[in-house]
C-alpha positions in Angstrom: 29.8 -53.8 32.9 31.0 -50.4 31.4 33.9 -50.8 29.1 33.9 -47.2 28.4 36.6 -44.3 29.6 35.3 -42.7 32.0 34.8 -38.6 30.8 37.1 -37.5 32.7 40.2 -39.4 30.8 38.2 -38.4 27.3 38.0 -34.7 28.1 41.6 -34.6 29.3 42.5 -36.2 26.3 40.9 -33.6 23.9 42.8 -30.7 26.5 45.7 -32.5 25.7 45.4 -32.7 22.2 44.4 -29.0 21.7 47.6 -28.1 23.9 49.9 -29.8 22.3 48.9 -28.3 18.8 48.5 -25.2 20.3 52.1 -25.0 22.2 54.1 -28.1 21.6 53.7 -28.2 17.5 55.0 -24.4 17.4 58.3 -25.4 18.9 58.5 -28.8 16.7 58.7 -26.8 14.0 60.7 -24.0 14.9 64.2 -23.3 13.4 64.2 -26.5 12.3 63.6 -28.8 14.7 61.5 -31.1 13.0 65.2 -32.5 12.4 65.1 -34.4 15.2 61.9 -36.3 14.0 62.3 -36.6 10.4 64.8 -38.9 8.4 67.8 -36.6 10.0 66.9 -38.0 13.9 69.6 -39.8 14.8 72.0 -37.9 13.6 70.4 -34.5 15.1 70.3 -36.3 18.0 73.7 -38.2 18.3 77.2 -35.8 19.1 79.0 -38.9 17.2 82.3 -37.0 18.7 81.6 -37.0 21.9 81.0 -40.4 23.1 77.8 -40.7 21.2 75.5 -38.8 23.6 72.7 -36.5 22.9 73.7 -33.5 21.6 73.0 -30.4 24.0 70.2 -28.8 21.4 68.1 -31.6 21.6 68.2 -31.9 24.9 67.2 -28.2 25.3 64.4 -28.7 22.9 63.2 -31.6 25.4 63.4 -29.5 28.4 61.4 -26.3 26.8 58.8 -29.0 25.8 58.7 -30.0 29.6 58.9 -26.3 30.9 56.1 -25.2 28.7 53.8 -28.5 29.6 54.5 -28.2 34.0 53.3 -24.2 33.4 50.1 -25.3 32.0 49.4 -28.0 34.1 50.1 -31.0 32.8 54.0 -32.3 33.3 52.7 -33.4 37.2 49.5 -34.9 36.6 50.2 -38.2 37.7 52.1 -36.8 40.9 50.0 -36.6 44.1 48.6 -32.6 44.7 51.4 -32.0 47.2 53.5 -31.8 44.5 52.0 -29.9 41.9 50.0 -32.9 40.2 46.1 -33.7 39.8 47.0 -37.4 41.6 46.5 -38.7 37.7 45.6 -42.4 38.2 47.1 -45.5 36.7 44.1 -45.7 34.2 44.7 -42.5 32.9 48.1 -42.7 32.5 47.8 -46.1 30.7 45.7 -44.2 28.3 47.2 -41.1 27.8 50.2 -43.1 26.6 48.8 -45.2 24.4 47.2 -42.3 22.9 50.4 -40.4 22.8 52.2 -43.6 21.0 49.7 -43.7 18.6 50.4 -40.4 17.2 54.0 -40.9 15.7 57.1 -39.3 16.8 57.1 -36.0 17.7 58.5 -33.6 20.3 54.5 -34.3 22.8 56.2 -37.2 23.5 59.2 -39.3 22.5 60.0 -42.5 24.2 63.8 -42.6 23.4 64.6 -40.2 26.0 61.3 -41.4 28.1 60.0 -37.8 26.9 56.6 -36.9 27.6 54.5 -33.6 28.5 53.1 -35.6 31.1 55.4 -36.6 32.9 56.4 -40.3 35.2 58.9 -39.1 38.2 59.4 -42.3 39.5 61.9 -40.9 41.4 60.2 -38.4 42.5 57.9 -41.1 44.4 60.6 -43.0 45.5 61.6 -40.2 47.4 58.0 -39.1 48.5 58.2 -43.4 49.8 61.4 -43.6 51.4 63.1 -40.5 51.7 63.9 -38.3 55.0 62.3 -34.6 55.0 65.4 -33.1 54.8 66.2 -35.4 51.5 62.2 -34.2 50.1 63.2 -31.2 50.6 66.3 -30.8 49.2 66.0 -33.2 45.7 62.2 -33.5 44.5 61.9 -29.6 42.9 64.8 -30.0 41.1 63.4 -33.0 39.8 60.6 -30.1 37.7 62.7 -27.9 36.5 65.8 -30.3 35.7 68.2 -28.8 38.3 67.8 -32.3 40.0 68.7 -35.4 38.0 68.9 -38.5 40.2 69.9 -41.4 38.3 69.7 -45.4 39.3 72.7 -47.3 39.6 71.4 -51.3 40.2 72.3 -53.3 37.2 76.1 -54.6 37.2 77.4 -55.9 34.2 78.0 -59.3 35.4 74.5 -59.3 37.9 71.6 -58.0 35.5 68.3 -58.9 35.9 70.2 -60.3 39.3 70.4 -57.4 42.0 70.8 -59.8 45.0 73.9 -60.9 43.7 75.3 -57.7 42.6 79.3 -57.6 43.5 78.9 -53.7 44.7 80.0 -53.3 48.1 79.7 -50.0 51.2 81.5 -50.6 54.3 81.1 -48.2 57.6 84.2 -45.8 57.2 84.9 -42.9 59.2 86.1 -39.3 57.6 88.2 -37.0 59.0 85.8 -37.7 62.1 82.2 -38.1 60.4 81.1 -41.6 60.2 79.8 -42.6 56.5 80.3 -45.6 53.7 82.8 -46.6 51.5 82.0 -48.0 48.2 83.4 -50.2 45.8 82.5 -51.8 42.6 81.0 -51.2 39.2 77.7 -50.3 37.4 76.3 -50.5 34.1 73.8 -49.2 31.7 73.2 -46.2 34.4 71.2 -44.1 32.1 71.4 -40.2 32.2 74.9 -40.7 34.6 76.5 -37.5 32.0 73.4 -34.9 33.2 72.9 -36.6 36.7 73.5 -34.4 39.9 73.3 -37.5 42.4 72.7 -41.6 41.5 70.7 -43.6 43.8 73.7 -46.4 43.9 73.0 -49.6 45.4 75.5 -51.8 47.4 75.4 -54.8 49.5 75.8 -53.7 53.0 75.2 -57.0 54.8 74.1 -60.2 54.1 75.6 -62.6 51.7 75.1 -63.4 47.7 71.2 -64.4 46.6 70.2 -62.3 49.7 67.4 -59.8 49.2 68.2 -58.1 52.5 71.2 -56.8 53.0 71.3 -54.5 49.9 71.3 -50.4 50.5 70.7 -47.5 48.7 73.3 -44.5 48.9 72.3 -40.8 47.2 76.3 -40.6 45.7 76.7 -36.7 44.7 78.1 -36.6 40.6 80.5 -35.9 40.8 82.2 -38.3 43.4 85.9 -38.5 44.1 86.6 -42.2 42.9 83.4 -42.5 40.8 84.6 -42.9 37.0 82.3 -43.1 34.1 84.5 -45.7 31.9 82.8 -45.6 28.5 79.3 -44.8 27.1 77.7 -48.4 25.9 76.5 -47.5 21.5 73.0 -49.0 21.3 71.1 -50.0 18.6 69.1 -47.2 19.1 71.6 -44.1 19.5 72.2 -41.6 21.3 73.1 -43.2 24.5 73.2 -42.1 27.8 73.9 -45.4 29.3 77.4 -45.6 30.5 79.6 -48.1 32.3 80.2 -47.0 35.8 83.7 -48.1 38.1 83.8 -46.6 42.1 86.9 -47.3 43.7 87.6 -45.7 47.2 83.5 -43.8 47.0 82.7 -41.9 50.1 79.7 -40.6 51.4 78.6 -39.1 54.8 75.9 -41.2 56.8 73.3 -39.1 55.5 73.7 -40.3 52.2 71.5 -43.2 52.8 68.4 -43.4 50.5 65.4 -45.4 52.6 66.3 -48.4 55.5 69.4 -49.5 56.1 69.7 -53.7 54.3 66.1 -53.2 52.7 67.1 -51.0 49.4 65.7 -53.2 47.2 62.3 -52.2 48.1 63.4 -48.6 46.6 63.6 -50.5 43.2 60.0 -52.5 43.7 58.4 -49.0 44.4 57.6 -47.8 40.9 57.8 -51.1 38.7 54.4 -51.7 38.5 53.3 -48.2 37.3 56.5 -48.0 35.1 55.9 -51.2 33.1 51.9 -50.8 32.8 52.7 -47.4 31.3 55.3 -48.9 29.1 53.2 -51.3 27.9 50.6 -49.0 27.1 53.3 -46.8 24.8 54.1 -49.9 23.3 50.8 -50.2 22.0 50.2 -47.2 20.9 53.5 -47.7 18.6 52.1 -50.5 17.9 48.5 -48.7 16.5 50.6 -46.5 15.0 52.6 -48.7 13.0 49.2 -50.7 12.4 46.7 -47.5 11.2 49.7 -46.2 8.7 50.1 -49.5 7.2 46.5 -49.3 6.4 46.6 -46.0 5.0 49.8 -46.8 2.7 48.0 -50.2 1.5 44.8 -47.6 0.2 46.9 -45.6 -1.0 49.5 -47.8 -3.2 48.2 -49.2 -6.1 50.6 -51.3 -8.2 49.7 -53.5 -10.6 46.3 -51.2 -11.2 45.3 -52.5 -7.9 45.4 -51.1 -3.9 47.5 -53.0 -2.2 44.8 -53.5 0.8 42.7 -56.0 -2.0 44.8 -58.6 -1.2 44.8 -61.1 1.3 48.8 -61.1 1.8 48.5 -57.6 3.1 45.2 -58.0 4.8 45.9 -61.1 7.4 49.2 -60.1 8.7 47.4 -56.3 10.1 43.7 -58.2 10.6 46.3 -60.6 12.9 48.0 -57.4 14.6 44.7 -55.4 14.8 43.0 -58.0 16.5 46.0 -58.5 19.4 46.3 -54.9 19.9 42.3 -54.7 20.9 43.1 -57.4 23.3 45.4 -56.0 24.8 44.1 -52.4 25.2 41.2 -54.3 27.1 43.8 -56.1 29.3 46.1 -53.0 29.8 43.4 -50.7 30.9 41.3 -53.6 32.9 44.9 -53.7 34.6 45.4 -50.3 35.6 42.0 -49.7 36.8 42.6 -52.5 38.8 45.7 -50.9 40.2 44.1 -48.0 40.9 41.5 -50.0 43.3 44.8 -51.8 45.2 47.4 -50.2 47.4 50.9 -50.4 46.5 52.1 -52.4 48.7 49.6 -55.1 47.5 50.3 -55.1 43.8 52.9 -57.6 44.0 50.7 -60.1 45.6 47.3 -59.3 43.7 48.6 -57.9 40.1 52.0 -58.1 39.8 51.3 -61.5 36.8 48.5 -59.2 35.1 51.2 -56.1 34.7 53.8 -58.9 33.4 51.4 -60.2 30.6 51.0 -56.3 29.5 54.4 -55.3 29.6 56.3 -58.0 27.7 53.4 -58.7 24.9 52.6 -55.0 24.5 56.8 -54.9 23.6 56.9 -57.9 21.7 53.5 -56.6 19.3 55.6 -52.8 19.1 58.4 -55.2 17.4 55.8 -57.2 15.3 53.8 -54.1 14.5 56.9 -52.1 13.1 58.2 -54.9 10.8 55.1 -55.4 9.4 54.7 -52.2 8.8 58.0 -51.9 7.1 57.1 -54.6 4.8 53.8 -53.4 3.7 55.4 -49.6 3.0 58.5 -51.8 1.0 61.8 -49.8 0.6 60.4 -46.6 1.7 59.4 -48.7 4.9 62.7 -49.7 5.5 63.9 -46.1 5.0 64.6 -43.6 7.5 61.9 -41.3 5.6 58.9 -43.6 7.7 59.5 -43.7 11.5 59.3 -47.3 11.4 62.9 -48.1 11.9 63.3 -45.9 14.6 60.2 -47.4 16.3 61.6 -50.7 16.0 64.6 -50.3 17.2 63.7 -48.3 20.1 61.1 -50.8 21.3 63.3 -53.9 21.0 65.4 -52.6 24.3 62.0 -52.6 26.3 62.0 -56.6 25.7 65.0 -56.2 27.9 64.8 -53.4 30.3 62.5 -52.8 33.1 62.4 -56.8 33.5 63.2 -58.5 30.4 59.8 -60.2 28.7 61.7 -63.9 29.8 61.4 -62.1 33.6 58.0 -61.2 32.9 57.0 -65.1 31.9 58.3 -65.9 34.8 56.6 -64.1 36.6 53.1 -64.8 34.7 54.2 -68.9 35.8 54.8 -68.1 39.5 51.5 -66.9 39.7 50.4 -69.4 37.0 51.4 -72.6 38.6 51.1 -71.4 42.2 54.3 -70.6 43.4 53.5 -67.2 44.3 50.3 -64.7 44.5 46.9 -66.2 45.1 47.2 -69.1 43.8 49.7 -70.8 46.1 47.4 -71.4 48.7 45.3 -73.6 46.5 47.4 -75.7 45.5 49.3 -76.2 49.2 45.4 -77.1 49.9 45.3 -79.5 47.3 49.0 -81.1 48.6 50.8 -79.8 45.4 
């Protein structure tokens, strides 16, 4: 058994490395924008005044950073060749991100705004998956340059981990003679909704409540005629771009349907795998991050005549954290090479437990990783002068989003105890 990164991965990695400090550092600290990454971040960030959303020079910032990165090559490289990528596997991804995390903040990646010089584009495959030529052809460009924003509008505020009982509804309804949908409901926690050109807006179209068929997927133009963002949701990590959405009277021409009519909800299955292994794989690197500076800091300090890292009260809790985060690197990248070997479709039925295990205890040891850390550093820890704060509260929404971790578990126990994946067979053999 080889355990080792293939060279490939470890040669991108030092490209990577010697880009960023070559063209991504420059622009971090240029005209001072090393405000958005020092104590000043949330504020730089944050237009208070105007609904709490990210204020237009940061934003800017991000999409130089992302310019700069797709003209040398790298903003793609997960995406298949047709597109401009290098068909960048799940391994690779998985490790760029942890290597990324591990670093600290800074303007080469920055998971707040799901930042990155390499970039994800789930929706980008979504469309490659299930959408028409013309659609291809019209939406996944923009999606490089930023001309494109297509935002996803599942969760309901009353329906959240929930889809199939979502209270969103599109009825056939003809327009001064062209036959299209009418929809009606509300949406929440649609993230990007105040940059988006078009949201990927789901709405039962047949079917009743607890059905997963029955649920479709409409491309609704921003803005719509009906379609009202009510109020931006203040998180605990700000800015926000997560509004709460109302669509009363919404119409769209036929065209506007996004993948097979009643089967949407495989649109929302097609990147979750690959999204929440490369989550968990930022998370740990936070994690390391928060871990490796403790380490430093408790060298470093010496009160009472004496470093810190000489006593045991510091030691155990990081030997603890250390010792789970080598774990799970092992599992995380066993994972995704795994994933690499076994078709989409499949990776529900094969890995879909082994992703879960990742995701939610990669988030839950960020969150570990980042209080300890503030406890070792003391009050400069709980300052916003370290980045430990930040990292905390950043990291506590993934125990929620993309699947929260009690999702996740459940997930690990279908598999676990044989009510789904491979183990169900066994145990039907067995008469349990």
């Amino acid at each position: 058994m080889d355990f080792g990164l293939p060279k490939d991965i470890s040669d991108y990695l030092v490209e990577l490395d010697a880009f960023v400090e070559r063209e991504i550092k420059p622009i971090e600290n240029r005209d001072d924008n090393i405000r958005f990454f020092d104590h000043r971040r949330e504020w730089a960030r944050t237009d208070f005044d105007n609904g709490g959303l990210p204020r237009k020079e940061w934003e800017a910032l991000l999409r130089e950073a992302k310019n700069v990165a797709d003209k040398a090559g790298h903003l793609r490289f997960a995406l298949p060749k047709a597109y401009g990528g290098k068909d960048g596997s799940n391994l690779a991804m998985a490790t760029i991100r942890e290597h990324f995390a591990s670093q600290g903040l800074g303007l080469h990646n920055d998971l707040q705004n799901e930042h990155s010089i390499v970039g994800n584009f789930p929706v980008v495959i979504m469309l490659d998956t299930y959408g028409r030529e013309d659609q291809k052809k019209a939406l996944i460009p923009g999606q490089f340059t930023g001309e494109t924003r297509i935002c996803f509008g599942l969760t309901e505020g009353a329906h959240g981990s929930d889809a199939t009982h979502m209270g969103t509804r599109a009825v056939p309804e003809s327009r001064g003679g062209k036959a299209g949908w009418r929809i009606d409901g509300e949406k929440m926690w649609i993230t990007g909704m105040h940059h988006a050109t078009h949201c990927a807006l789901f709405a039962r179209t047949s079917g009743k409540d607890g059905d997963a068929k029955g649920i479709s997927c409409f491309l609704v133009p921003v803005p719509s005629e009906g379609l009202v963002i009510e109020e931006y949701m203040w998180t605990f990590n700000m800015p926000t771009d997560h509004p709460r959405l109302s669509l009363t009277n919404v119409w769209v021409p036929e065209d506007a349907l996004f993948g097979d009519l009643d089967h949407g909800l495989a649109l929302a299955q097609c990147f979750v795998h690959e999204n929440r292994i490369r989550q968990a794989a930022s998370s740990l690197g936070a994690a390391v991050f928060c871990i490796e500076e403790s380490i430093k800091y408790a060298r470093e300090r010496k009160p009472f005549g004496k470093a810190l890292a000489t006593n045991q009260a510091i030691q155990f809790p990081l030997v603890e954290l250390a010792t789970q985060a080598e774990m799970l690197r092992l599992l995380i990248r066993k994972t995704a090479w795994e994933m690499d070997r076994t078709e989409r479709a499949g990776l529900e039925h094969k890995l879909s437990d082994k992703v879960s295990m990742c995701n939610y205890w990669a988030n839950r040891l960020c969150g570990q990783a980042a209080d300890r850390a503030i406890q070792v550093h003391g009050g400069i820890g709980y300052s916003r002068h370290k980045p430990f704060e930040h990292i905390y509260r950043h990291h506590r929404r993934y125990r929620i989003t993309e699947g929260s971790e009690e999702i996740q578990m459940r997930k690990v126990a279908g598999y676990l105890f044989g009510f789904m994946g491979p183990r169900k067979k066994m145990f039907a053999e067995m008469g349990l």
